[in-house]
C-alpha positions in Angstrom: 0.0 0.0 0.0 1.1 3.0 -1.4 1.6 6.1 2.1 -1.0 8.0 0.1 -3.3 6.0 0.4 -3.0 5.2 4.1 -3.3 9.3 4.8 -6.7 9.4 2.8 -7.8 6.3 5.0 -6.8 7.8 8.5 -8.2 11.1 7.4 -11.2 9.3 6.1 -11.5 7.6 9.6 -11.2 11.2 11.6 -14.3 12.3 9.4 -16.2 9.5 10.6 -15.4 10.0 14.4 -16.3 13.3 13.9 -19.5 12.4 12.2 -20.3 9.9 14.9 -20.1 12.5 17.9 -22.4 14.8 15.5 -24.9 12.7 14.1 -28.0 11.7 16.6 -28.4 8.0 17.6 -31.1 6.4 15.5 -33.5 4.1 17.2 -31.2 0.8 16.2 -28.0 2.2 17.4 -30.3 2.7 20.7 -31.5 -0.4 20.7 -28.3 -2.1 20.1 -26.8 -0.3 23.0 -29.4 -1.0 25.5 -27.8 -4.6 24.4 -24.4 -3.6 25.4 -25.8 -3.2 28.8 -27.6 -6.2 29.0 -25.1 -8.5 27.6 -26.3 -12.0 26.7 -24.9 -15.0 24.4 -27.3 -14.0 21.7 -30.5 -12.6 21.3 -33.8 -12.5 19.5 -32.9 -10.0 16.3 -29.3 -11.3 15.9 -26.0 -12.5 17.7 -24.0 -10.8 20.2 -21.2 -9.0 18.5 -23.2 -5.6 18.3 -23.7 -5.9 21.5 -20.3 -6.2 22.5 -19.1 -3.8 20.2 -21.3 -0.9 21.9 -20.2 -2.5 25.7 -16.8 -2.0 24.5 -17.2 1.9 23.1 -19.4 2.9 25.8 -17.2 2.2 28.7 -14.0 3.4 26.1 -16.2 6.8 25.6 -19.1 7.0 27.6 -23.1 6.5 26.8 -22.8 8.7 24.1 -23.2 8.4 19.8 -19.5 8.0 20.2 -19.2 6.0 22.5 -21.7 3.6 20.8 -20.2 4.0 17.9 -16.5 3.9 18.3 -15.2 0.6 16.9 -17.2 1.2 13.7 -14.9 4.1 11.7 -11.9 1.7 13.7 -12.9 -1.7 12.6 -14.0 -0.2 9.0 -10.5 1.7 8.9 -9.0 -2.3 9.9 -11.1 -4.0 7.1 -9.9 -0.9 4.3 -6.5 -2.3 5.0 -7.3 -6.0 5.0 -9.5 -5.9 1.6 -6.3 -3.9 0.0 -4.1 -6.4 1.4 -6.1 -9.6 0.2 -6.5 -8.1 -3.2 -2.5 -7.7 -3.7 -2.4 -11.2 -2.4 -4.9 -12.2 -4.7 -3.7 -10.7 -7.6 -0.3 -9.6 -7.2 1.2 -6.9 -9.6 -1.8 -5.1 -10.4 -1.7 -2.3 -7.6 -5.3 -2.9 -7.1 -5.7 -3.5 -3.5 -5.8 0.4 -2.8 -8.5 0.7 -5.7 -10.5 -2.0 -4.2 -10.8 -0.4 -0.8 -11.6 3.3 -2.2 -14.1 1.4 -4.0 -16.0 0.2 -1.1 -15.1 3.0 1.0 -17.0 5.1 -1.6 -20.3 2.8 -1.8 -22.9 4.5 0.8 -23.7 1.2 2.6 -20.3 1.0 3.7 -19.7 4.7 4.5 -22.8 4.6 6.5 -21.9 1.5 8.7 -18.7 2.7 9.5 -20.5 5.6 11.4 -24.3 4.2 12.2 -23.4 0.9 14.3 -26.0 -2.1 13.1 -25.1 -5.8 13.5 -24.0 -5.2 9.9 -21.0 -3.3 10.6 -18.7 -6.0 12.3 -20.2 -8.4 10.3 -18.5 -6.2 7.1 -15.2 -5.9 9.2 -14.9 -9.8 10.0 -16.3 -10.4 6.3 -13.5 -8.6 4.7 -11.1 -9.5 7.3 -11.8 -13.4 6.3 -11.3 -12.7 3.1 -7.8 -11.4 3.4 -7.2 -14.8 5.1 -8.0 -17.0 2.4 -6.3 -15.0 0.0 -3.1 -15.5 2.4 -3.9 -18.8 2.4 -4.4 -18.9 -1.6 -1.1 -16.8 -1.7 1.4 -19.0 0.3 0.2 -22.7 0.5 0.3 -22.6 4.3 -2.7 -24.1 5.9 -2.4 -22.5 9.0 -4.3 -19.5 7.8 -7.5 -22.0 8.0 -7.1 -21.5 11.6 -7.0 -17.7 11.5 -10.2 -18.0 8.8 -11.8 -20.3 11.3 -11.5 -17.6 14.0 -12.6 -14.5 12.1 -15.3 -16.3 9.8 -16.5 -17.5 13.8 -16.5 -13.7 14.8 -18.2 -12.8 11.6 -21.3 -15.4 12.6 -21.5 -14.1 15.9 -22.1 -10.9 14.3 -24.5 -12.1 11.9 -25.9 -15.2 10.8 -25.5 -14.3 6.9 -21.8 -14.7 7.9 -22.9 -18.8 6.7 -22.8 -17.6 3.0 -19.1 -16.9 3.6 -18.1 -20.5 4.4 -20.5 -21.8 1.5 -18.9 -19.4 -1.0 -15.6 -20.7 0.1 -16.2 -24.3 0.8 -17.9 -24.2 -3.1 -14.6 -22.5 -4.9 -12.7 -25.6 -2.8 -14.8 -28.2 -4.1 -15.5 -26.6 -8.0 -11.7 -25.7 -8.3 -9.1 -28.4 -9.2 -5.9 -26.8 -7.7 -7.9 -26.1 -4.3 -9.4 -29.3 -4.0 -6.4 -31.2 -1.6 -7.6 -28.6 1.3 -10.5 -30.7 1.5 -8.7 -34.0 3.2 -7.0 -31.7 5.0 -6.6 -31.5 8.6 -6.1 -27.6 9.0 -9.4 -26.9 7.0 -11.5 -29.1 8.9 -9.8 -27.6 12.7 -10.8 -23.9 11.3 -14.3 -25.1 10.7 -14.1 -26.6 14.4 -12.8 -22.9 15.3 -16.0 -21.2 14.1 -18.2 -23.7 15.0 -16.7 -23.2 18.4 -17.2 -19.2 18.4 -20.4 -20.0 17.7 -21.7 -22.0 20.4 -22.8 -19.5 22.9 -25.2 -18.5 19.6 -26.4 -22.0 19.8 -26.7 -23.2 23.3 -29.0 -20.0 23.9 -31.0 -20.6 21.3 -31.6 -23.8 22.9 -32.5 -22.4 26.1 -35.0 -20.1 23.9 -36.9 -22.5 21.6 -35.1 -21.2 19.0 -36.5 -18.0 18.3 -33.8 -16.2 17.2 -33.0 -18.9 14.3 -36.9 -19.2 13.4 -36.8 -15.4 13.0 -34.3 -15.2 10.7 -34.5 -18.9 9.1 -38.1 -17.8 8.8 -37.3 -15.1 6.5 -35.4 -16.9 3.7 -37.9 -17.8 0.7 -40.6 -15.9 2.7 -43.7 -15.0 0.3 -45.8 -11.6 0.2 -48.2 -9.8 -1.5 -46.7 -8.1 -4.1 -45.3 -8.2 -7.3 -42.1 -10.5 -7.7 -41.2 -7.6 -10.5 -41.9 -5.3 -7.7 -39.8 -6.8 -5.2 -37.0 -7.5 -7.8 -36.7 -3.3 -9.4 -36.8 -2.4 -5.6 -33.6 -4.5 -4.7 -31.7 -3.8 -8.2 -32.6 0.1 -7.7 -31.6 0.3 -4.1 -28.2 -1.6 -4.3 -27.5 1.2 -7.1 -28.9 3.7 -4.9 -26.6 2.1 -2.0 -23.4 1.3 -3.6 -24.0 4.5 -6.1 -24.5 4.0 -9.6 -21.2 3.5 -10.5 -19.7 1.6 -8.4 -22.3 -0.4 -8.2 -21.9 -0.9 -12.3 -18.4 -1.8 -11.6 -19.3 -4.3 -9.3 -21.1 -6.5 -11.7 -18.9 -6.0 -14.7 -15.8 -6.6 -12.5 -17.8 -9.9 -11.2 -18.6 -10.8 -14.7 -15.1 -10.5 -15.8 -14.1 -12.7 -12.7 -16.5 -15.5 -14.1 -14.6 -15.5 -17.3 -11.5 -15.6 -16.1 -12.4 -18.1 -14.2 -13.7 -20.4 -16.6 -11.8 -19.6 -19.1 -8.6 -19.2 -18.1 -8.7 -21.2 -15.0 -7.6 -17.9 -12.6 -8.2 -19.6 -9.1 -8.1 -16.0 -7.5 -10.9 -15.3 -9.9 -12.8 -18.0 -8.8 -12.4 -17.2 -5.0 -14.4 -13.9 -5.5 -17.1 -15.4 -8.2 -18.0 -18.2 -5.2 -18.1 -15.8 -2.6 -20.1 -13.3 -4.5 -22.4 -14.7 -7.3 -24.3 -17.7 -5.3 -25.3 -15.1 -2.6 -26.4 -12.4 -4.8 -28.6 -15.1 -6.8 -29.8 -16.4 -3.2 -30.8 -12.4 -3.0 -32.9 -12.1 -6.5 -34.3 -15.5 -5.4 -35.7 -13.8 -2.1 -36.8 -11.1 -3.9 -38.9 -12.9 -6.3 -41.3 -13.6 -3.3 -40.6 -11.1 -0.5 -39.0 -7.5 -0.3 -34.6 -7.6 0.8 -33.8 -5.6 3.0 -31.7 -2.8 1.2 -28.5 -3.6 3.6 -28.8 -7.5 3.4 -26.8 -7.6 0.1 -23.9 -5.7 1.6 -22.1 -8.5 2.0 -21.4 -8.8 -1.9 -19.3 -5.8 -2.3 -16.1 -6.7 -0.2 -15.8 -9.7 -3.1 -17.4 -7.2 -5.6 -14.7 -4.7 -5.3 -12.0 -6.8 -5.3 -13.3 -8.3 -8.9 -13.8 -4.5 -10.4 -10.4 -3.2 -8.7 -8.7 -6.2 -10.3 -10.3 -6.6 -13.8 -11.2 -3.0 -14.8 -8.1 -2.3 -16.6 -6.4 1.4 -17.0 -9.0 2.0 -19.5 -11.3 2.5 -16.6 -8.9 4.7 -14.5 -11.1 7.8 -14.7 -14.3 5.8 -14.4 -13.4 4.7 -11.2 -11.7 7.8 -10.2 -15.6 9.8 -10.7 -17.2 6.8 -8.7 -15.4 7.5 -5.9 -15.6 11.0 -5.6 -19.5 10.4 -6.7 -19.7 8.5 -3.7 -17.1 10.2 -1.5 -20.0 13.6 -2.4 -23.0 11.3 -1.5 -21.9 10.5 1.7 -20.6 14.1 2.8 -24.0 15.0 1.3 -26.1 12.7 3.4 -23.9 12.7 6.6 -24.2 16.7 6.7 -28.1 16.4 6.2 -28.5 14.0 9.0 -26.3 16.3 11.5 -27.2 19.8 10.2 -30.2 19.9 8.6 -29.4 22.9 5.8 -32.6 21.5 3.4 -35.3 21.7 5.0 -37.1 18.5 3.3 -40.0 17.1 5.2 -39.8 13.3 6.7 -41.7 11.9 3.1 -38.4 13.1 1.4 -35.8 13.3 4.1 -34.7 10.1 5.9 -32.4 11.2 8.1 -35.3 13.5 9.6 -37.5 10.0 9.7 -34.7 7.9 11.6 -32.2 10.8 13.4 -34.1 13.3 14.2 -35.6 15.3 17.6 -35.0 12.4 19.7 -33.7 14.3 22.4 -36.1 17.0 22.5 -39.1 14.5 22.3 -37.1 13.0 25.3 -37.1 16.4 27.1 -41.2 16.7 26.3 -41.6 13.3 27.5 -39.7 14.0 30.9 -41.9 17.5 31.3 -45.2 15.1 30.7 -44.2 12.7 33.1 -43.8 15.0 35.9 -46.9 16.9 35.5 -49.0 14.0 35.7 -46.8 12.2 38.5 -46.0 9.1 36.9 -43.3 6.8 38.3 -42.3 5.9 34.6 -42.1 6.1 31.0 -43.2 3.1 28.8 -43.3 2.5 25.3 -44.6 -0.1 22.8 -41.7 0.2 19.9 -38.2 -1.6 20.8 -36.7 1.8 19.3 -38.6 4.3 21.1 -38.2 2.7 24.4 -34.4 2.3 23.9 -34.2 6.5 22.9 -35.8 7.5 25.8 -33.8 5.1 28.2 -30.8 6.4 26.1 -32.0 10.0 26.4 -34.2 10.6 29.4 -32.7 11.8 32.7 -30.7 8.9 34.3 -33.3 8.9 37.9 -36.5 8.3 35.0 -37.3 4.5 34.6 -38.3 3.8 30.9 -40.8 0.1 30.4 -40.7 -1.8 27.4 -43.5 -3.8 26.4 -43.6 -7.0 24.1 -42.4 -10.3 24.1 -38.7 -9.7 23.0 -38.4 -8.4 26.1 -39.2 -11.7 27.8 -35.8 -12.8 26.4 -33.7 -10.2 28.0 -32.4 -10.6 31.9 -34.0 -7.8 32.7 -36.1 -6.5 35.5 -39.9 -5.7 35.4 -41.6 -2.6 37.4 -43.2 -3.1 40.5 -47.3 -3.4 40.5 -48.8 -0.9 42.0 -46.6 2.2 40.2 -47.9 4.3 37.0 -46.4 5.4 34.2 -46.7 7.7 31.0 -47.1 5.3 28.0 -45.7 6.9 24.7 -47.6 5.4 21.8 -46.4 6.7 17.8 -49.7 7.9 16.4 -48.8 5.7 13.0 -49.9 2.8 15.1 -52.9 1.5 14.6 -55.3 -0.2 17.0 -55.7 0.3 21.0 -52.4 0.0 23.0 -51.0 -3.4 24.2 -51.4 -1.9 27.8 -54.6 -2.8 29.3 -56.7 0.2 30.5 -54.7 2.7 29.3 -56.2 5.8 29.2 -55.5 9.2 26.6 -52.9 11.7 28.8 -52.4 14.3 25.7 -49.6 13.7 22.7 -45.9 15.1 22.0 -44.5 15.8 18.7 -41.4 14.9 17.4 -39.3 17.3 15.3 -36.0 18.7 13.9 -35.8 22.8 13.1 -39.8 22.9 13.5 -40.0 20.2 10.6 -42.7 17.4 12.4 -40.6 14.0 12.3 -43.2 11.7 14.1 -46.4 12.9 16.7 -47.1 10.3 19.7 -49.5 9.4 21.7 -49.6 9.6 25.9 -51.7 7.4 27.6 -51.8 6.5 32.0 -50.9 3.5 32.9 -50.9 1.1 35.6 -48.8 -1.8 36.8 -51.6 -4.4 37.4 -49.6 -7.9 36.7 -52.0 -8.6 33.3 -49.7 -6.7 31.0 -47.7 -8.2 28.5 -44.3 -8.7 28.8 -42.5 -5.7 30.8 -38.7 -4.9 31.2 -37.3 -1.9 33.1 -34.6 -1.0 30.7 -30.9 0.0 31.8 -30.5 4.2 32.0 -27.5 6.4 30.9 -25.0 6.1 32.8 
């Protein structure tokens, strides 16, 4: 790597510090750190690595958005380094390891991970971080670097459990390419498969002790059917991926892929057939899905590491400039969209704006919530939506209780409010039906917005601790 190149990437990191003490804490980030605080083997959405990653920032930096967010622009920062490094192994001679990493630096689903923390973001750091152990492996012939993919293909899965395309992809290119296939009867392969399997156990024994919820929930997703149109469904996932990764790179990503494949088949390039395995079975397994059921716009994410490799690698000088505008395309996207969510300069309203949607007002709604709570003398604040309740914990005073309803909660080790005590239950007026809380009664509504632009308006009902509610869980406060 070229000294550059490693400035732009520690100045690159500085800007997303910066951007993660400016930007608010959306109601996942919020959510994932009231995990930190109750740490656990797993839990219902996903495994524990978010979790530990917001544990580790906040007592590094404080209940704060840096704090939760710290080891994102540090582990992204990591994984910039290790995709550059697995693409020289890969492909040695080309200089394309620092274009592969600008490339995914640039896309907007990676920019925004390495600032807003989701379960996503260590899985992208241990993704890419695997990677560049295989293509040691690929480079040198030494099959100890099984045991280092074991370990960090392990750490991916306990951040996510689409970490199991990885070891398909790979496990595939062993078994459909000749000059890989002796790592199959060998002993190093099989003891970094024993590795993961081992990192995740916690995953699976408390699953075990939890009927298996958290695997049904996600298991239950995959060739999940809807309502609507399978052409629907499928222009929503090509559209947002180029809305995602940016049109360009995004273009690169499948040429570069499709070039892979032919170098792969034609030529029998190995190193081309790593990244064709890893990527092309997953994104099919994607425009499956979406033939039935709407992808989630960051579920794909996973392709680009691979993707960017293949477009760094086989976009020749021809498409220097190309790739030079996609990156600064992207590099402007991001600036734009990080500046919107932290400053607000258009003033779009939430149809058009969703940074204003997800980011913003939450702690002046907090501050109105508090205000409501003492005028009508209740004990505590409860709320229906995981987010909502995890803001205000995150963002009332530290002395103001905050209850969480619903049967997720039932899977935390958490503590439930005493009977007998009332509370101020916070209901978003986009929800239809009465609340989950029986007897509640109408206590007046608070609004949520960012520079006088209305984000979200809620509901305040009274409430009572009886013993017939649903599930209740006094959540951890700021510390």
């Amino acid at each position: 790597m070229r000294n550059p190149w490693v400035v732009a990437l520690l100045a690159l990191t500085a800007l997303r510090l910066a951007a993660a003490v400016l930007l608010p804490v959306s109601p996942d980030e919020a959510y994932y750190w009231v995990w930190g605080r109750a740490l656990a083997p797993s839990y219902y959405d996903h495994p524990p690595m978010v979790a530990l990653w917001t544990a580790a920032g906040t007592a590094l930096a404080g209940d704060t958005g840096l704090g939760i967010r710290l080891l994102g622009p540090l582990g992204v920062a990591a994984a910039s380094i290790l995709l550059a490094r697995a693409t020289e192994a890969l492909f040695p001679g080309r200089s394309a390891g620092p274009w592969a990493a600008a490339l995914l630096n640039a896309t907007l689903l990676f920019s925004a991970g390495a600032v807003l923390v989701t379960p996503d973001t260590p899985l992208l750091v241990f993704w890419c971080a695997a990677l560049w152990a295989v293509a040691e492996l690929y480079r040198s012939g030494d099959g100890r670097w099984w045991l280092v993919f074991g370990l960090l293909a392990g750490l991916a899965l306990l951040s996510k459990y689409t970490a199991l395309l990885l070891g398909f992809g790979v496990i595939l290119w062993l078994a459909a390419e000749p000059t890989m296939r002796r790592w199959l009867l060998r002993w190093q392969l099989w003891a970094g498969g024993a590795i993961a399997l081992l990192c995740f156990a916690p995953v699976i024994w408390w699953n075990s002790q939890h009927a298996w919820v958290s695997f049904a929930k996600q298991g239950g997703r995959a060739g999940s059917t809807s309502t609507g149109s399978s052409l629907r469904y499928l222009g929503e996932l090509i559209g947002g991926q180029a809305a995602l990764a940016t049109p360009l790179i995004f273009l690169f990503c499948i040429v570069g892929t499709a070039l892979a494949c032919r170098a792969w088949l034609r030529q029998r390039d190995a190193a081309a057939g790593l990244l064709v395995c890893v990527t092309v079975p997953s994104a099919l397994l994607f425009l499956w899905q979406a033939t039935g059921s709407r992808v989630q716009g960051n579920w794909p994410a996973i392709l680009y590491p691979s993707a960017c490799i293949a477009a760094a690698a086989f976009l020749g000088p021809g498409w220097r400039r190309w790739k030079q505008a996609g990156i600064a395309f992207g590099a402007v996207v991001t600036v734009a969209v990080l500046v919107q969510a932290a400053f607000s300069p258009i003033p779009l309203p939430r149809r058009n704006d969703p940074t204003l949607a997800r980011l913003g007002g939450w702690p002046a709604l907090a501050a109105s919530v508090e205000q409501a709570r003492r005028a009508q003398g209740a004990q505590f604040v409860a709320a229906e939506e995981y987010g909502l309740a995890s803001e205000l914990a995150l963002h009332l005073p530290p002395g103001t209780p905050v209850v969480a309803l619903g049967d997720r909660w039932d899977l935390f080790d958490l503590p439930a409010p005493r009977a007998g005590q009332t509370g101020l239950l916070i209901r978003s007026g986009r929800r239809s039906g009465p609340p989950l809380w029986p007897d509640a009664q109408p206590a007046g509504e608070v609004v949520r917005a960012r520079d006088g632009i209305e984000a979200e308006r809620y509901r305040l009902h009274a409430v009572r601790v009886e013993g017939s509610e649903p599930p209740l869980a006094v959540l951890p406060s700021r510390r």
